[in-house]
C-alpha positions in Angstrom: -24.1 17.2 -5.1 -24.1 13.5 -5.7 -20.6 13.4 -5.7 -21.1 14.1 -1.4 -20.9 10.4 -0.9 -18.4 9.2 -2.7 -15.3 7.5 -1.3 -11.8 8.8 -1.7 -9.7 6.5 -4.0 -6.4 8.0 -2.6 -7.8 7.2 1.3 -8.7 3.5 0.6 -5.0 3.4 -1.3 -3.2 4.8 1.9 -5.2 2.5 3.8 -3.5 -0.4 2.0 -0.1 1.0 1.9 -0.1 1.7 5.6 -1.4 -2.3 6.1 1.5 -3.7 3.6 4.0 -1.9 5.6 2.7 -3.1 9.2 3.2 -6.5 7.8 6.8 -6.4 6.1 7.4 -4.7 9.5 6.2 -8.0 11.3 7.3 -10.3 9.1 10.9 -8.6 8.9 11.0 -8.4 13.3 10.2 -12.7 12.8 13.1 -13.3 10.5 10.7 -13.7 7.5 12.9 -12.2 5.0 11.3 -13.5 2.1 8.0 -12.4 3.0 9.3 -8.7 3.7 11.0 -8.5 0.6 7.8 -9.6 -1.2 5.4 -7.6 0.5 8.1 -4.5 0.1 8.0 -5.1 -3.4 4.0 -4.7 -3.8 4.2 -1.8 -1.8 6.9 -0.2 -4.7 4.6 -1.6 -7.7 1.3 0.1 -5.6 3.4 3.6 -5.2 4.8 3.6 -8.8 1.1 2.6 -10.4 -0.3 5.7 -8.0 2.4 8.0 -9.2 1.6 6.9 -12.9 -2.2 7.5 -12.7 -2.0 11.0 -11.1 0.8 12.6 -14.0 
């Protein structure tokens, strides 16, 4: 009942992901190649933490 409210983590999680990879795609199309492989890098580190939570 009072669980009706509550936010899904895994949403809010996606959310993220989905914002990371817009910008490694931007920064990748300006030539930023630095910034893509960083951001790229988060995005692995977020996935692998997810994937270790869940199993």
């Amino acid at each position: 009942m009072f669980g009706l409210f509550k936010r899904d983590p895994k949403k809010k999680l996606q959310q993220a992901y989905e914002r990371k990879l817009q910008a490694a795609m931007e920064a990748s199309r300006n030539g930023d190649m630095r910034a893509n492989a960083t951001l790229t890098e988060e995005i692995l580190a977020d996935i692998n933490r997810l994937k270790a939570q869940e199993g």
